[in-house]
Structures are given as structure tokens and as C-alpha cells.
LOROBA-778277 format. One record per atom (N, C-alpha, C, O): x, z, y; atom name; residue in three letters. Coordinates in Angstrom, 3 decimals. Each point is the difference from the previous one (the first is absolute). Layout:
<atoms>
        c1        c3        c2  atomo  residuo
         X         Z         Y     CA      ala
...
</atoms>
This chain:
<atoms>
        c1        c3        c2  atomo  residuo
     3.514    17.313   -20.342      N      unk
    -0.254    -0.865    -1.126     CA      unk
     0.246    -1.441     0.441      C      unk
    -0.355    -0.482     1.076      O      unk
     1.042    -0.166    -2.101      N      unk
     0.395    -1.469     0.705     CA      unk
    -0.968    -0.673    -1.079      C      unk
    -0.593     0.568    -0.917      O      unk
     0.585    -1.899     1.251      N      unk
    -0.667    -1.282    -0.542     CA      unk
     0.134    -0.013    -1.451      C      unk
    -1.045    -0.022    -0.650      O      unk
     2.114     0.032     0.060      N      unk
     0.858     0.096    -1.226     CA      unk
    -0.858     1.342    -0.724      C      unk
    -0.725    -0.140    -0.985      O      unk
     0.967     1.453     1.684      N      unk
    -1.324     1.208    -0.611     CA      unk
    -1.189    -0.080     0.124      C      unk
    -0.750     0.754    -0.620      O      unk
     0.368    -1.568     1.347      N      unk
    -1.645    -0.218    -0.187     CA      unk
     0.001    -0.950    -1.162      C      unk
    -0.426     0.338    -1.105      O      unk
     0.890    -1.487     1.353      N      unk
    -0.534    -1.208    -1.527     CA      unk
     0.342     0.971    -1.350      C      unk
    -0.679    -0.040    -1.026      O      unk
     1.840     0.908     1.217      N      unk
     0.171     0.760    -1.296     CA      unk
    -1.194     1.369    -0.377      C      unk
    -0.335     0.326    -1.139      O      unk
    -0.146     0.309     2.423      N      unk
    -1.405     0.742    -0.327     CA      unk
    -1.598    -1.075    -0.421      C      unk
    -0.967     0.409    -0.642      O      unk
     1.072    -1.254     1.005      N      unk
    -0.949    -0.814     0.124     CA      unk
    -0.014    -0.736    -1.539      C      unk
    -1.068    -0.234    -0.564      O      unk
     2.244    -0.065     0.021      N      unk
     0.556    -0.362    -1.409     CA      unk
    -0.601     0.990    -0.584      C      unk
    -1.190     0.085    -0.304      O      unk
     2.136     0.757     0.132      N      unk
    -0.454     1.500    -0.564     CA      unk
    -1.427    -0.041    -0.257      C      unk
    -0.452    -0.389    -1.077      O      unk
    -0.255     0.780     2.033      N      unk
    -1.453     0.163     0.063     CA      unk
    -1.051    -1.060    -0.501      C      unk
    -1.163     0.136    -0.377      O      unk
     1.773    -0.964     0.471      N      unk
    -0.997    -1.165    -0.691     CA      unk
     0.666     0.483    -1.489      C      unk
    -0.531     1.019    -0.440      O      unk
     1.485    -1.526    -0.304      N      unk
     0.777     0.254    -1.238     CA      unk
    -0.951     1.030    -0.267      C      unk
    -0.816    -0.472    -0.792      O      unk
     0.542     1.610     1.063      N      unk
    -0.098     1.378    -0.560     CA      unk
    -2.072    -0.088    -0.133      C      unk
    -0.534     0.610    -0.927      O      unk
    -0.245    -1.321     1.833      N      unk
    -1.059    -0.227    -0.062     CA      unk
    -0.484    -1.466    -0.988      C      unk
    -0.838     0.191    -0.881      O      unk
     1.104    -0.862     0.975      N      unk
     0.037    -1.528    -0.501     CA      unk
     1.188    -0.465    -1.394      C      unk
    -0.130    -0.859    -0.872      O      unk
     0.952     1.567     1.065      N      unk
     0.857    -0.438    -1.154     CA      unk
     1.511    -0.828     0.450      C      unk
    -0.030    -0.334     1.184      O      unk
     0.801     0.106    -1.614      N      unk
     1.118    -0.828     0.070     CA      unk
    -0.438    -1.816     0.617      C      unk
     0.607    -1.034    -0.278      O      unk
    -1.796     1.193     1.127      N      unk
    -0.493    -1.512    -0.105     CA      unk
     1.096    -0.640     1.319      C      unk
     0.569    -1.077    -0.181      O      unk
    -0.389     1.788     1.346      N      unk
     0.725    -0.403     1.400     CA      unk
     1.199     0.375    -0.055      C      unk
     0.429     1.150    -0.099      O      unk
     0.660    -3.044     0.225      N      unk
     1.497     0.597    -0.089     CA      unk
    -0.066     0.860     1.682      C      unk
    -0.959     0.074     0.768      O      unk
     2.434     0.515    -0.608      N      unk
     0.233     0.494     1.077     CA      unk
     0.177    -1.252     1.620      C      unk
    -0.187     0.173     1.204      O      unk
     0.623    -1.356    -2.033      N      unk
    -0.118    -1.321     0.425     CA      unk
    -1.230    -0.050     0.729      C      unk
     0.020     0.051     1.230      O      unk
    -0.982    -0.137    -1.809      N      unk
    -1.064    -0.332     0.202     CA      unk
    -0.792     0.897     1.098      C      unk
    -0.419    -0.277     1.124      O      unk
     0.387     1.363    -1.836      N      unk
     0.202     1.497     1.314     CA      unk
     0.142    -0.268     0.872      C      unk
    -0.892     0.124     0.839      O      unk
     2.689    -0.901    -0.396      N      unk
     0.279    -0.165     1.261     CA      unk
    -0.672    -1.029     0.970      C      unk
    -0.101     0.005     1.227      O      unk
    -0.381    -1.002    -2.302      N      unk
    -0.881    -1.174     0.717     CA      unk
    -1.047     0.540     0.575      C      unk
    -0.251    -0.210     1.187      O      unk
    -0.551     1.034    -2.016      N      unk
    -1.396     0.767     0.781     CA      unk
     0.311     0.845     0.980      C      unk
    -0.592    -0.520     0.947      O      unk
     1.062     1.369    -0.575      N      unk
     0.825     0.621     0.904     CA      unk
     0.554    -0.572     1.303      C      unk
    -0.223     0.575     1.065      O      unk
     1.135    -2.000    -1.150      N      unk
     0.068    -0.549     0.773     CA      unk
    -1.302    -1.067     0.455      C      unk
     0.059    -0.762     0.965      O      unk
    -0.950     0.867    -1.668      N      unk
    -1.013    -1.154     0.689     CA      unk
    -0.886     0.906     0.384      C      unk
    -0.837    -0.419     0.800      O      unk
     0.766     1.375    -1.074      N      unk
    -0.882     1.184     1.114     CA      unk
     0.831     0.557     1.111      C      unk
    -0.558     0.664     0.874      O      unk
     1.689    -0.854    -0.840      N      unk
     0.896     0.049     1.380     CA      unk
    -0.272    -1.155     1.004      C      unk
     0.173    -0.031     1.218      O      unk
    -0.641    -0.894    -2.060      N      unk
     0.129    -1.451     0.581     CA      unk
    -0.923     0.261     0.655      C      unk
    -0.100     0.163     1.216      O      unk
    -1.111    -0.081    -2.561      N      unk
    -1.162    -0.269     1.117     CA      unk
    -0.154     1.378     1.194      C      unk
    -0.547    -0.485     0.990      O      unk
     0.676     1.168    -0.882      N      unk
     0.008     1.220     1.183     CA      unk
     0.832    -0.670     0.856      C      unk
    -0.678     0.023     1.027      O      unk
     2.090    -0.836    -0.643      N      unk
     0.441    -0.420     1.075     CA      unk
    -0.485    -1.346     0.270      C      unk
    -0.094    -0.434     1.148      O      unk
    -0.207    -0.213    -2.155      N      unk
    -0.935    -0.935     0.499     CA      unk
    -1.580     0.074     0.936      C      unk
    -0.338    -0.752     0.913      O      unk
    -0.290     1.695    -1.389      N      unk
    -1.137     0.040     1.106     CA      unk
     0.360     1.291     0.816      C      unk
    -1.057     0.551     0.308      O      unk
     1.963     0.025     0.081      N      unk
     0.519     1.113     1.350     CA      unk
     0.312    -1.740     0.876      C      unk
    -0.437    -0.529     1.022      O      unk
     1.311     0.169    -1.992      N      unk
     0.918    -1.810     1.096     CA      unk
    -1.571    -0.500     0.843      C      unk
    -0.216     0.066     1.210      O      unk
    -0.715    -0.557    -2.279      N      unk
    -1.210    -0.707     0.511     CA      unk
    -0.986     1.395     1.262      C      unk
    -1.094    -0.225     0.517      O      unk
     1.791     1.337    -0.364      N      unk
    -0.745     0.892     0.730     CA      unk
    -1.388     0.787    -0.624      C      unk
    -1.015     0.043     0.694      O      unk
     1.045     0.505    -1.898      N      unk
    -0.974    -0.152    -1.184     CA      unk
    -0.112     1.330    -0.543      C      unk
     0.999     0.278    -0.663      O      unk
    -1.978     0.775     0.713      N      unk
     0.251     0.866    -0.224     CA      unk
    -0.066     0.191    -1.658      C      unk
    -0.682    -0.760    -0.687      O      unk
     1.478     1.879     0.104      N      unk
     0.238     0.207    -1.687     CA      unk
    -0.516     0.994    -0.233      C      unk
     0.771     0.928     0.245      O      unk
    -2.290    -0.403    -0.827      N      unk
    -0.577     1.079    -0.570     CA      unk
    -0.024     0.158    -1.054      C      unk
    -0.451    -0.863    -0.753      O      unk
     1.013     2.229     0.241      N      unk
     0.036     0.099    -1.473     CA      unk
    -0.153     1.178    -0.246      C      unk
     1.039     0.652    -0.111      O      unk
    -2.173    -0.030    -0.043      N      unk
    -1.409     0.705    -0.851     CA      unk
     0.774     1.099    -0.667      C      unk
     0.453    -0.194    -1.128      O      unk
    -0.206     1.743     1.969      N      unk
     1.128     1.017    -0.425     CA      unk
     0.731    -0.222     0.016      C      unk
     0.690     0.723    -0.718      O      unk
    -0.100    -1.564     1.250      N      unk
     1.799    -0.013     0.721     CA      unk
     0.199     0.297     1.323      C      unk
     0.561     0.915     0.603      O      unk
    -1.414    -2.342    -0.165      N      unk
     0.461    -0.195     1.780     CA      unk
    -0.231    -0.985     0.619      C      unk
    -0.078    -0.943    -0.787      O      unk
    -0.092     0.613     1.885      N      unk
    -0.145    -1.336     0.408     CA      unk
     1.319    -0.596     0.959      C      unk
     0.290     0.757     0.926      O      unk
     0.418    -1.826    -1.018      N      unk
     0.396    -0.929     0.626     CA      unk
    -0.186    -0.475     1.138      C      unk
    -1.059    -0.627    -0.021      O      unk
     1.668     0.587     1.288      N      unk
    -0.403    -0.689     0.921     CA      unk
     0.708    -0.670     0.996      C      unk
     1.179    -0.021    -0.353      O      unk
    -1.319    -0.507     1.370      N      unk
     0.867    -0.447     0.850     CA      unk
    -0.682     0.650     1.538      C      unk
    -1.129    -0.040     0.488      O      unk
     2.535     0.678    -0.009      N      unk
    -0.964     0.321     1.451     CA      unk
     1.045    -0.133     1.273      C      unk
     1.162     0.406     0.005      O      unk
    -1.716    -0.938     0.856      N      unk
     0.733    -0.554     1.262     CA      unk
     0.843     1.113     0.748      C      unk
    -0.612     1.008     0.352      O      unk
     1.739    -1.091    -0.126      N      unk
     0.428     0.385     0.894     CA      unk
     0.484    -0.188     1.484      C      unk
     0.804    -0.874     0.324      O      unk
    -1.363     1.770     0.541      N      unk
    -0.009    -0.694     1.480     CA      unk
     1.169    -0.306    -0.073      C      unk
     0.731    -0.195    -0.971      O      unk
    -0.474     0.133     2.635      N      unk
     1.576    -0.743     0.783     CA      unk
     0.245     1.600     0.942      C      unk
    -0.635     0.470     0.944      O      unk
     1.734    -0.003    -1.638      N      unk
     0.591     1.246     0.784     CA      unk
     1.218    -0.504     0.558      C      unk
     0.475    -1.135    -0.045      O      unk
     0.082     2.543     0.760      N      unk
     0.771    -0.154     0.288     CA      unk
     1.054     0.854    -0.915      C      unk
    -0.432     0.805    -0.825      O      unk
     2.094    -1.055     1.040      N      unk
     0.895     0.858    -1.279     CA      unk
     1.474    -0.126     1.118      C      unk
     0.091    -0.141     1.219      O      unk
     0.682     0.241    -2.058      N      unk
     0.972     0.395     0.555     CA      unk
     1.490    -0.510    -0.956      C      unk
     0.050     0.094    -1.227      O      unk
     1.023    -0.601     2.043      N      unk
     0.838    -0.513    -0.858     CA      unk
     0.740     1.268    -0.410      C      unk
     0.302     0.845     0.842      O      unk
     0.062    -0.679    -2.457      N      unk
     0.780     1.390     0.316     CA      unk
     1.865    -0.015     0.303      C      unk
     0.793     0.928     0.160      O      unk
    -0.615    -2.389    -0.181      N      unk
     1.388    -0.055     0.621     CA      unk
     0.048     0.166     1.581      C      unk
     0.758     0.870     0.427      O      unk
    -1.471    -1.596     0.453      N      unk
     0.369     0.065     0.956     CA      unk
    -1.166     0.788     0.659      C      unk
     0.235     0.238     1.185      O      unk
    -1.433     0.232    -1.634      N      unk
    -0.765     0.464     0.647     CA      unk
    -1.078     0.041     1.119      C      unk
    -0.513     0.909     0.653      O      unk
     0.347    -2.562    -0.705      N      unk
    -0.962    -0.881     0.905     CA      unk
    -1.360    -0.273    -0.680      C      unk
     0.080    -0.385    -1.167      O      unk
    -0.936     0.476     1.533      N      unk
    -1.199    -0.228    -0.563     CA      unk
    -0.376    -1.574    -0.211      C      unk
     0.188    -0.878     0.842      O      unk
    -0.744     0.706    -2.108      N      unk
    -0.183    -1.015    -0.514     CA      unk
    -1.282    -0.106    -0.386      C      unk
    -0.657     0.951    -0.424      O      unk
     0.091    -2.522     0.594      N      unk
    -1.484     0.217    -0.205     CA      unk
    -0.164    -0.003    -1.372      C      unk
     1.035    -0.502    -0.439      O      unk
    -1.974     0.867    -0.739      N      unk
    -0.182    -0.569    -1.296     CA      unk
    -1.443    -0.475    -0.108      C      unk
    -0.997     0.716     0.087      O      unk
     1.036    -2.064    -0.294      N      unk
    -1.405    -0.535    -0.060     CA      unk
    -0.635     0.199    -1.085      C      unk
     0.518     0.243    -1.090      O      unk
    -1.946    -0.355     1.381      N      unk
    -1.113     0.153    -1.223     CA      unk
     0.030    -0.918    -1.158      C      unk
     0.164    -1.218    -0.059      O      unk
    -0.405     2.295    -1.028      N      unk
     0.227    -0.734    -0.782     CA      unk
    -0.741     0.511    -1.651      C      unk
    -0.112     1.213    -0.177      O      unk
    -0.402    -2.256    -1.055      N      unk
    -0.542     0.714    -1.085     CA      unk
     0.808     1.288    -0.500      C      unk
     1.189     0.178     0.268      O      unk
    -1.999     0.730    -1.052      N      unk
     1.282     0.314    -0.886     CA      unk
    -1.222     1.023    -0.756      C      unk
    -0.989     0.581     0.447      O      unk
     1.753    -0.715    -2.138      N      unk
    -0.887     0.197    -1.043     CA      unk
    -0.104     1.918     0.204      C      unk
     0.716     0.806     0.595      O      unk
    -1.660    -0.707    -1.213      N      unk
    -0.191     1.727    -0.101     CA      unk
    -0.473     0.012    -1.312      C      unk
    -0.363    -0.948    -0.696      O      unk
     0.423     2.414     0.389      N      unk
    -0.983     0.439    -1.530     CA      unk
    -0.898     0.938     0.161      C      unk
     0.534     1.043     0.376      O      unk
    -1.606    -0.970    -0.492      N      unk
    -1.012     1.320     0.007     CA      unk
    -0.020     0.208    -1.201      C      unk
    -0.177    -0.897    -0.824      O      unk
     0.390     2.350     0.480      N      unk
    -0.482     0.004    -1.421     CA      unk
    -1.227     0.981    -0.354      C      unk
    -0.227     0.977     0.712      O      unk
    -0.392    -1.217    -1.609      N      unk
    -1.369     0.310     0.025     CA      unk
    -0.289     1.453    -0.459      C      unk
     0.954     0.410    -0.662      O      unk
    -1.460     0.062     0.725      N      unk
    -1.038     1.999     0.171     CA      unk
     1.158     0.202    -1.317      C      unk
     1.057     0.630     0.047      O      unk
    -1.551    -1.269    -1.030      N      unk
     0.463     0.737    -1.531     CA      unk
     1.561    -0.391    -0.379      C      unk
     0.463     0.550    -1.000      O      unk
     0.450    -1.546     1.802      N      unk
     1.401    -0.316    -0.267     CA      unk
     0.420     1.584     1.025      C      unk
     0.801     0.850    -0.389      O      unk
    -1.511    -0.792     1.609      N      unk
     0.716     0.883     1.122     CA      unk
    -0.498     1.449    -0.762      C      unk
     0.785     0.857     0.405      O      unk
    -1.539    -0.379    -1.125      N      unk
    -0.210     1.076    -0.697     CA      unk
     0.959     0.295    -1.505      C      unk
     0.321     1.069    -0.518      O      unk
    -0.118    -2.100     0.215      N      unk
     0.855    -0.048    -1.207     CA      unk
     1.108     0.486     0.585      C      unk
     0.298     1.158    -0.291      O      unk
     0.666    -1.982     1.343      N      unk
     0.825     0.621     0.205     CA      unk
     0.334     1.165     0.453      C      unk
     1.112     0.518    -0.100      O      unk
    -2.378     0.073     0.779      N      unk
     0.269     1.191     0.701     CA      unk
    -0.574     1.251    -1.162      C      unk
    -0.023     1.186     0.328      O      unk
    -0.331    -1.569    -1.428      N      unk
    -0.199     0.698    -1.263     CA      unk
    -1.166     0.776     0.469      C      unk
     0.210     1.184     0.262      O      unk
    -1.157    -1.554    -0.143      N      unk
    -1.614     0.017     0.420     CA      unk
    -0.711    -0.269    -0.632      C      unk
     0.227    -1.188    -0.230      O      unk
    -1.283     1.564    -0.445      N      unk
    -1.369    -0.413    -1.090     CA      unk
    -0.809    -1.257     1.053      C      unk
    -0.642     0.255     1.019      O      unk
     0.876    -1.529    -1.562      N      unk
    -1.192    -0.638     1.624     CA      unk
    -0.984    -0.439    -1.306      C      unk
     0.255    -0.061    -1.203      O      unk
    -1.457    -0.210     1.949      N      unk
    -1.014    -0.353    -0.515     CA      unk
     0.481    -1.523    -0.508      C      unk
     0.952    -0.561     0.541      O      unk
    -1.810    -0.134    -1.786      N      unk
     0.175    -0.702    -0.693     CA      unk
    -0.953    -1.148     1.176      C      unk
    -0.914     0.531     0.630      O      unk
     1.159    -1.908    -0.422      N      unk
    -1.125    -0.766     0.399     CA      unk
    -1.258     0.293    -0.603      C      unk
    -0.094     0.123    -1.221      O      unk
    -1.205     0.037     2.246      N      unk
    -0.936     0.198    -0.658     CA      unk
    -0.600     1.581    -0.181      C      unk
    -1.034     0.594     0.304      O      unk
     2.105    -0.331    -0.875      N      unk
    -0.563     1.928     0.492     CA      unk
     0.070     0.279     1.277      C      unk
     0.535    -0.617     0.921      O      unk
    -1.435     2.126    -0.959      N      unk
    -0.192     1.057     1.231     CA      unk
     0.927     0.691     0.095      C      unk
     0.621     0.447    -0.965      O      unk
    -0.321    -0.202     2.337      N      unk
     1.159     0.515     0.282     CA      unk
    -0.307     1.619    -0.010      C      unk
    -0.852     0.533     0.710      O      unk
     1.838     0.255    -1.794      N      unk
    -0.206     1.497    -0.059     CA      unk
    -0.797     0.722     0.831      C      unk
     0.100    -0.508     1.117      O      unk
    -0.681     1.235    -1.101      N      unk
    -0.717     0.844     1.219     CA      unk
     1.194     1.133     0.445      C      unk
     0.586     0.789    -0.741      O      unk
    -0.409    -1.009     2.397      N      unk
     1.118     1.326     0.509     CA      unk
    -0.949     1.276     0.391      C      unk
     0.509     1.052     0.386      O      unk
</atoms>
């Protein structure tokens, strides 16, 4: 799904709940300023939680060692940020087509 199919599900879905009120224009503005803000605080080192999705984060990576694959000499790669996604109990059950408990409920008895 690209950028372009999300503002158009996101259109859609508002249109179909709310009415004809959000051009697709406009769509794209909200869309891109919730892109914004997610690389804006990963940039500031900032973690992004969002309540049945997933959380956002930034996590360090040491200084290994690697390897050039042209010539085959080892090369150092230094430490460095780099963003990750956790995603949360009920996004990772959705996809794996799993009943998960709702926030707040007890979890089935096995």
C-alpha cells in the first residue's frame, strides 16, 4: 500500500462515516502531518505510542564489524540510532488471524 492508498482509504472512511465533509486534499494534509510528526520525534530520539497499533522507537546500534562485499576486507560499522516498530498484542494477533483480548479484558482461560 503506498501513501496515495492510504489518504484514499482514509478519504473513503471518513466520507462513508461523517459525510462528504474532507476533500482528498485535505486527507493528504492529515496524513502527511502524522508522518511528520512520527519522524519528527524518532529525529528528537522520542518514543511514538499508539494504543492497538504499536509503538515507535529508536534503538542504538553497536559498532560491529562487516565486510566489504567487493573486495572482501572487513570494515568497521559504527554505532549508530536507528528507528524500530513494536507492534502491540492486538495489531500482532490481527495479523496472525487470532481472537486477542480487547484492552481491559481477561484473557480466555486455556
Amino acid at each position: 500500500m503506498t501513501k496515495a492508498d492510504l489518504v484514499e482509504r482514509v478519504t473513503t472512511q471518513i466520507s462513508r462515516t461523517a459525510g462528504p465533509m474532507i476533500s482528498k486534499k485535505d486527507c493528504a494534509r492529515v496524513v502527511d502531518a502524522f508522518l511528520d510528526a512520527i519522524k519528527d520525534a524518532l529525529k528528537e530520539q522520542k518514543n511514538i505510542e499508539v494504543r492497538g497499533f504499536g509503538t515507535f522507537k529508536i534503538r542504538q546500534r553497536k559498532t560491529r564489524m562487516a565486510r566489504n562485499p567487493r573486495t572482501g576486507s572487513p570494515v568497521e560499522v559504527s554505532a549508530r540510532p536507528v528507528p524500530v516498530f513494536k507492534p502491540s498484542k492486538e495489531l500482532r494477533a490481527l495479523v496472525a488471524d487470532i481472537d486477542a483480548p480487547h484492552p481491559g479484558e481477561a484473557s480466555p482461560a486455556a
